[in-house]
Residue, then its C-alpha position, 0 to 999 in steps of 0.5 A: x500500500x502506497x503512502x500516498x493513497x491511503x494515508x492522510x495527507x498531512x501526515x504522509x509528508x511527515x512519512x516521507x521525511x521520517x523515510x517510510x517507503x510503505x507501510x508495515x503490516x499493522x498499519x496497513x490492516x488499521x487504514x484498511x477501508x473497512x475500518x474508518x473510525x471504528x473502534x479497534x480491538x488490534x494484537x500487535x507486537x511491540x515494534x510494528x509500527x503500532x505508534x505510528x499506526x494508531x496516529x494514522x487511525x486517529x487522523x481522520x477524527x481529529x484533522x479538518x480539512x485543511x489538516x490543520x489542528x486550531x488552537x485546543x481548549x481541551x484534549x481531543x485524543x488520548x493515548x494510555x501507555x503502562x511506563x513512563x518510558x513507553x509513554x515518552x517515546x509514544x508522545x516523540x513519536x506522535x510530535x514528528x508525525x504531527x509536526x505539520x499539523x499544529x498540533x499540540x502534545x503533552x505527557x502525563x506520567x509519574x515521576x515528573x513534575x505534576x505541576x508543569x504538567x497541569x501548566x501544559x493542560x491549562x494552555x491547551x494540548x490536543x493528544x495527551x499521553x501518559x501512564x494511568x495513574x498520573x492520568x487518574x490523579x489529573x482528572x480527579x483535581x479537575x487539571x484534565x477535562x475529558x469532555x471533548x475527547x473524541x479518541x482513546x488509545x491503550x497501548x500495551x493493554x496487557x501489560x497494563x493490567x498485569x501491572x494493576x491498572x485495571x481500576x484506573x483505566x477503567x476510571x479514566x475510560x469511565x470519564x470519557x465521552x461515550x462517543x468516542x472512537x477506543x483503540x485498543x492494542x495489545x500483544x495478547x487478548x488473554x480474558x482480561x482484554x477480551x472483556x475489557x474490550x466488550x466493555x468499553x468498546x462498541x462492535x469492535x473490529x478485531x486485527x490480527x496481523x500477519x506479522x503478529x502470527x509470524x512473530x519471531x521469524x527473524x529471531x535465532x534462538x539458542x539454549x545452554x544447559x549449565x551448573x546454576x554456580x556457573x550462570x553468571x559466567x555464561x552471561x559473560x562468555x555468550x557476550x564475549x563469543x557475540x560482541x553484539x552492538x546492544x544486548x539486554x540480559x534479562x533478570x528475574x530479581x532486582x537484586x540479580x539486577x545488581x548483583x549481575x552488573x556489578x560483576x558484569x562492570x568488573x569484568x569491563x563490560x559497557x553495561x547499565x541497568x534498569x530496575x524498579x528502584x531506580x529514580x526516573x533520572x537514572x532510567x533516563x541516563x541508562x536509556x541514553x547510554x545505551x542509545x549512543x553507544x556509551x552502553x553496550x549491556x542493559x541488565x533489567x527485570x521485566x517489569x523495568x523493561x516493559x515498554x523499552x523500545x532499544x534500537x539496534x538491539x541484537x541480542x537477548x539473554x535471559x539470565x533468569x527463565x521466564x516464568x511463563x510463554x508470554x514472558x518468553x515471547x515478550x522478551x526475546x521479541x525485543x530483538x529482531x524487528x523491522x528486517x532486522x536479525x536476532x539472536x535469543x539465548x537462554x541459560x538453563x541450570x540443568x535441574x530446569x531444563x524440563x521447566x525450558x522445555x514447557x516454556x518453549x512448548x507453549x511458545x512453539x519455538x525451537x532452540x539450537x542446544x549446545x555448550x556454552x561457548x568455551x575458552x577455545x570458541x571465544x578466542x576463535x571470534x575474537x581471531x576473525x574479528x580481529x583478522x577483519x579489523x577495519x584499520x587493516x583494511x586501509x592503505x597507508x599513506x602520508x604520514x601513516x606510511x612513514x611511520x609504518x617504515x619506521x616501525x618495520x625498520x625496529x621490528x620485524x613483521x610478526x612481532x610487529x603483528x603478533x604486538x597488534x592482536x595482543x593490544x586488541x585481544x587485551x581491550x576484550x574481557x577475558x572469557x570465563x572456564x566453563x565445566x561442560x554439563x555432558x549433554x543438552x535437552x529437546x523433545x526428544x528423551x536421550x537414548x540409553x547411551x552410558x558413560x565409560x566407567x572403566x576409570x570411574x572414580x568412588x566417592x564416600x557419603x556420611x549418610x545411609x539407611x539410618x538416615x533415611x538416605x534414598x537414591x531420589x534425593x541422592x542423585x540430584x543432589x550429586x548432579x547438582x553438586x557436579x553440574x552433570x547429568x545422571x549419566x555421569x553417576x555409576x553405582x550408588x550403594x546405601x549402606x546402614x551409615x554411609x553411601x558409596x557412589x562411582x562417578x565417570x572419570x571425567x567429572x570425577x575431579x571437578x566435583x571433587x574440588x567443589x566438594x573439598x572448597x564449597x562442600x555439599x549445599x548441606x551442613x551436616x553432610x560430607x563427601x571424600x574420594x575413595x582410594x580404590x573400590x570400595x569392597x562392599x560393593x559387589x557384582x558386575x559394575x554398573x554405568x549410568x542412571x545412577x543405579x542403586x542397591x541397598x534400598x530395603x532399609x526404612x525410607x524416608x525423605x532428605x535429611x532434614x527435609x520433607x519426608x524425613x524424621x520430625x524436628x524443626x527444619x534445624x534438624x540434620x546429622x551430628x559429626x558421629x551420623x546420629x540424628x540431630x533433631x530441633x526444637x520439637x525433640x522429635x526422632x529416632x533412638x538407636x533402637x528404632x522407635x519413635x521418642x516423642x516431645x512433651x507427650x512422651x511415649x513410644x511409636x515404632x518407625x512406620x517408614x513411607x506413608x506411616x503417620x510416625x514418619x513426618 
């Protein structure tokens, strides 16, 4: 669809010079015929042009003939936006399409001065933007009058209601005319936005485009499966291996936030941050600095992020899994947009790949499962970037050759040459070591391939039968600590005081070193490397899954867990592998039965599913 043709024709100058050739798919479904001055019920992701295209759809309501704009008493258009953020960017883009028109735009959002914002309304705007509560306490002191409102826009109607604004927005659509056209735009109509819509909007026409159904198309999505002690360094390798332009590493705590910058600025990265306790000076810095370049990292939760439009965005990283699709979708289609490509990346701690399997299930997305980018990769870009530096593309001449003779002459060329990648190689962080987690996850369950057990390594566990010690709770405990897959685990024997397991030689070592510096996640228990075989263990030797024997004594759950004896959740072992009960005395004596709190008595121990057993 040509410019021209179907757009306004004051505004189709302001197209020309912002140097729009045709209009996006969004667009172009809104000037349709059939829509004129409907209401408008429109699913569209962030970035499509939606600004732009409700400014077209409001056109025709609010421009005369002569498409200029006459001096405004009271608002005639308002457009609500979730942040502050998205709503500033929504009023720059409205200020430039209608530049030509006269037109008259003011913001309301919170954070800024209240009472320049009235003084903007009291001399007169025709299109107010802001963020809902700013706008409710406006028209509640009676500084914004909705009487003449011939237009209403939610932008980003989903993400207003997740952030509570349902009360406000309905309030501020309750105090506009009723004749008035409602544009309604969100990036999904979950309930909420289908009902609020039959409310508040009268026949409704639905616009569903075709880019929000091929959302995604330009974006390239990768998964690494890693130890959770090891996510941060991740973070920093999948940076280092990219270098990309801009990226946003997305958080699920504030003080990830912090804490991930913080590590992420001592490394030597540009990087920023945006949370919900930042004031909005230092939002505003942060965009900035990502903007010009000064910032190459933003670091952000999803609520700060929400409504953050960054241009040239290359790269999403999440961090931190998000808890749902939505979240997903909403975050990697921050990157490629308009023509662009992206790149996606989540990090996924081993004990939640099942958990990234469902998330990208219900996304109906597929990933590329791979290590995370090692030591030997890194250096490997780092090669061809720096082969293709653009310096070495340049002939000298003039004073450049000279000097260029003139170093030829002290030095030879490799030194001269190996000086050059060390001083570029040395402007670069250094990429972290990464332990490989000996497998990725899709679909498809992996076979029954096991691991070489021919140099397995056996290790020694201060917790057996006694203890209620079960391979449920063992297996993953011993996965978590190494960063590996089940695979990776031999036998595991559950003695009456201890437990004996064999791990594959090649992890066998790093996870003796955790356990020697971080130990086991768990006070009272602790794991040693055995000399040889240990003799109670007998028959053939087994491989991988972590199979078990010895599971006939009484069962229970974790130590000091769910399951296991009672006590307070202080409970656990002493030094000798006795129990070591809290505050409510409960436990086991060494014969077996039950010694109870205050009440007294003697109960035998039930084992699984016994009401004795806690």
């Amino acid at each position: 669809m040509t410019l021209h043709n179907a757009v306004h024709p004051s505004l189709a100058a302001a197209l020309s010079n912002r140097g729009y050739e045709s209009l996006t798919p969004v667009q172009t479904a809104i000037l349709d015929a059939d829509a004129g001055q409907r209401d408008l019920l429109v699913s569209a992701q962030t970035g499509s042009g939606k600004t732009v295209a409700f400014g077209l759809a409001m056109a025709n309501g609010l421009l005369a003939d002569g498409g200029r704009l006459s001096k405004a008493a009271e608002p005639l258009a308002l457009v609500i936006a979730p942040t502050r953020e998205l709503a500033l960017q929504v009023k720059a883009e409205l200020t430039w399409l209608y530049a030509d028109c006269g037109a008259h735009i003011a913001s309301c959002v919170g954070g800024m001065d209240m009472r320049r914002e009235r003084r903007d309304l009291s001399a007169g705007a025709h299109i107010v933007v802001g963020t809902p509560g700013r706008l409710r306490d406006h028209i509640e002191r009676g500084s914004l009058d909705m009487t003449w409102l011939r237009a209403a826009v939610l932008d980003e109607a989903d993400e207003m209601l997740d952030l509570g604004f349902r009360e406000d927005l309905e309030f501020i659509l309750g105090a506009a005319p009723d004749e008035r056209q409602t544009l309604l735009f969100s990036a999904t109509v979950p309930k909420q936005i289908a009902f609020l819509a039959k409310t508040y909007q009268r026949d409704a026409l639905r616009i569903s485009t075709a880019e929000e159904r091929e959302q995604h198309s330009d974006i390239e999505y990768h998964a690494h499966l890693v130890n959770s002690r090891d996510k941060e360094k991740a973070v920093i390798n999948v940076l280092r291996y990219y270098e990309a332009q801009s990226t946003m590493v997305f958080c699920s705590t504030r003080e990830m936030v912090r804490h991930l910058t913080s590590r992420l600025s001592n490394r030597g990265f540009g990087v920023v941050s945006l949370s919900g306790e930042l004031s909005q000076a230092e939002r505003s810095q942060a965009l900035q600095a990502m903007r010009d370049g000064r910032a190459r990292v933003c670091v952000a939760t999803d609520v700060a992020a929400r409504g953050i439009d960054l241009p040239n965005l290359d790269l999403v990283i999440h961090a931190d899994l998000p808890t749902n699709s939505d979240t997903l979708l909403h975050r990697s289609g921050r990157t490629g947009r308009a023509g662009r490509k992206g790149t996606c990346v989540l990090i996924a701690p081993t004990n939640k790949r099942h958990v990234v399997n469902r998330l990208l299930k219900f996304a109906k997305l597929r990933v590329n499962w791979g290590s995370v980018p090692s030591t030997g990769d890194i250096q490997a870009k780092d090669q061809e970037r720096i082969f293709a530096n653009e310096h070495l593309q340049v002939t000298p001449t003039g004073d450049a050759l000279q000097a260029a003779e003139s170093l030829l002459a002290l030095y030879g060329p490799e030194q001269i040459a190996a000086a050059f990648i060390a001083s570029q190689q040395s402007m670069r962080p250094a990429p972290e070591e990464i332990l490989d987690t000996g497998g990725s996850f899709d679909d498809k369950k992996p076979g029954r391939e096991r691991s070489d057990f021919d140099d397995g390594v056996w290790f020694r566990l201060n917790a057996g039968r006694k203890h209620n010690a079960e391979p449920r709770w063992l297996l993953p405990m011993i996965c978590r600590i190494g960063g590996f897959t089940k695979r990776k685990v031999g036998f595991i024997r559950i003695l009456d005081s201890e437990t004996v397991f064999e791990l594959s030689g090649d992890v066998a070592g790093n996870f003796q070193d955790v356990t020697e510096t971080e130990g086991t996640g768990e006070k009272s228990l602790r794991i040693v490397k055995l000399a040889e075989r240990p003799k109670e263990v007998s028959g053939p030797r087994g491989g991988g899954g972590g199979r078990a024997e010895g599971r006939g004594g009484p069962r229970g759950g974790k130590p000091g867990g769910r399951g296991g004896p009672r006590g307070d959740r202080k409970g656990g072992f002493r030094k000798d592998g006795d129990r070591r009960d809290g505050d409510r005395k409960g436990g086991f004596r060494k014969d077996g039965y039950r010694k109870d709190g205050p009440k007294g008595g003697k109960k035998p121990h039930r084992g699984k599913g016994g009401k004795d057993n806690g």
